[in-house]
C-alpha positions as a Markdown table, in Angstrom:
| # | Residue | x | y | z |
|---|---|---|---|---|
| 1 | Unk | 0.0 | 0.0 | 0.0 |
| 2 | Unk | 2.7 | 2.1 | 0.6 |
| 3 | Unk | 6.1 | 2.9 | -2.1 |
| 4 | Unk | 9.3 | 4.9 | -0.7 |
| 5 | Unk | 9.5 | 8.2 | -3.3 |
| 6 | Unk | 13.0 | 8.3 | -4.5 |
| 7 | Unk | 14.9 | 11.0 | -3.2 |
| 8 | Unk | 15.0 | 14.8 | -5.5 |
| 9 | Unk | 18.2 | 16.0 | -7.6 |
| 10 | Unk | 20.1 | 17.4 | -5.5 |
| 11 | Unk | 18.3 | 16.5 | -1.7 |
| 12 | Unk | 20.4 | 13.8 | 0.0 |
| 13 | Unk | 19.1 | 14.6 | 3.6 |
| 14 | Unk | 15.3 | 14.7 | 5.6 |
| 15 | Unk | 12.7 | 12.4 | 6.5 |
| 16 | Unk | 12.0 | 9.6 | 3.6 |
| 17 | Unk | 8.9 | 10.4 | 1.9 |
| 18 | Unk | 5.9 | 7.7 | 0.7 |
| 19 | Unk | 3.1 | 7.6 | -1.5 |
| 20 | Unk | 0.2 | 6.0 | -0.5 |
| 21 | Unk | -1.3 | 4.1 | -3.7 |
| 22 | Unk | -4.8 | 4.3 | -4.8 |
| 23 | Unk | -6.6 | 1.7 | -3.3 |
| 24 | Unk | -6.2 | 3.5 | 0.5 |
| 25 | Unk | -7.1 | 6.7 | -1.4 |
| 26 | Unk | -10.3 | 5.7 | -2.6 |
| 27 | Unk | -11.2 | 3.5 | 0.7 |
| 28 | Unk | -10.5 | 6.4 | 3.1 |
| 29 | Unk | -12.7 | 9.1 | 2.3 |
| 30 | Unk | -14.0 | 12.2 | 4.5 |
| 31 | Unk | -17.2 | 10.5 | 5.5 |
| 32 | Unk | -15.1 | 7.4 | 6.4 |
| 33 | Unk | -13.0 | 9.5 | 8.9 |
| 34 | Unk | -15.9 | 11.2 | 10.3 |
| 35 | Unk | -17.4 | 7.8 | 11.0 |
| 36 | Unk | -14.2 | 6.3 | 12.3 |
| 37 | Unk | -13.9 | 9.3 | 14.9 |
| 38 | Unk | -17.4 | 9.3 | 16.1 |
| 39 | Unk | -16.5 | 4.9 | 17.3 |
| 40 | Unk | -13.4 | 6.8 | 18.6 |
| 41 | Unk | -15.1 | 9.0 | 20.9 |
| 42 | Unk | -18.2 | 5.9 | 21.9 |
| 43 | Unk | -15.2 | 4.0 | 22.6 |
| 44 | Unk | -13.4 | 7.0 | 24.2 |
| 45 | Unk | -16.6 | 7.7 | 26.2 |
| 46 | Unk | -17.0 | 4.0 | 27.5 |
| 47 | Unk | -13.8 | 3.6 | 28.6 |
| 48 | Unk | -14.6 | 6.7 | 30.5 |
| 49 | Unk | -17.7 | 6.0 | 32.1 |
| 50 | Unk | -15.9 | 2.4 | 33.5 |
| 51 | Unk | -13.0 | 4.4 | 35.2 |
| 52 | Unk | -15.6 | 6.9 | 36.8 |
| 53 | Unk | -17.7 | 4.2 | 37.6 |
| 54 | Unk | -15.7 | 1.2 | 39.1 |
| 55 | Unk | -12.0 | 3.3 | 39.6 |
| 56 | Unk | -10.8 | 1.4 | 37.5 |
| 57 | Unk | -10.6 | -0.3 | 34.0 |
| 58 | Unk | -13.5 | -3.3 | 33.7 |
| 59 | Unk | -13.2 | -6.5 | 32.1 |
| 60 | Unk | -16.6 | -5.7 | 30.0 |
């Protein structure tokens, strides 16, 4: 999914860049990240409510 970009004339030093190839591209779309962030905060919010609750992390 990923390729290394070869490096520019006349740049020998920095980070080493990638491309990411189509098939990510066209899977990951803005909707997709919204989506994906909203599970991030239910699971962010669960995890909350089971610290508050119990004082600790719960097996559930």
């Amino acid at each position: 999914f990923l390729r290394r970009l070869k490096v520019g004339a006349g740049t020998t030093t920095g980070p080493t860049s990638y491309e990411v190839k189509r098939i990510l591209k066209a899977f990951v779309d803005a909707q997709w990240l919204a989506d994906f962030n909203d599970r991030l905060a239910a699971y962010q919010a669960q995890f909350t409510e089971n610290i508050d609750s119990a004082g600790e992390v719960s097996d559930e």
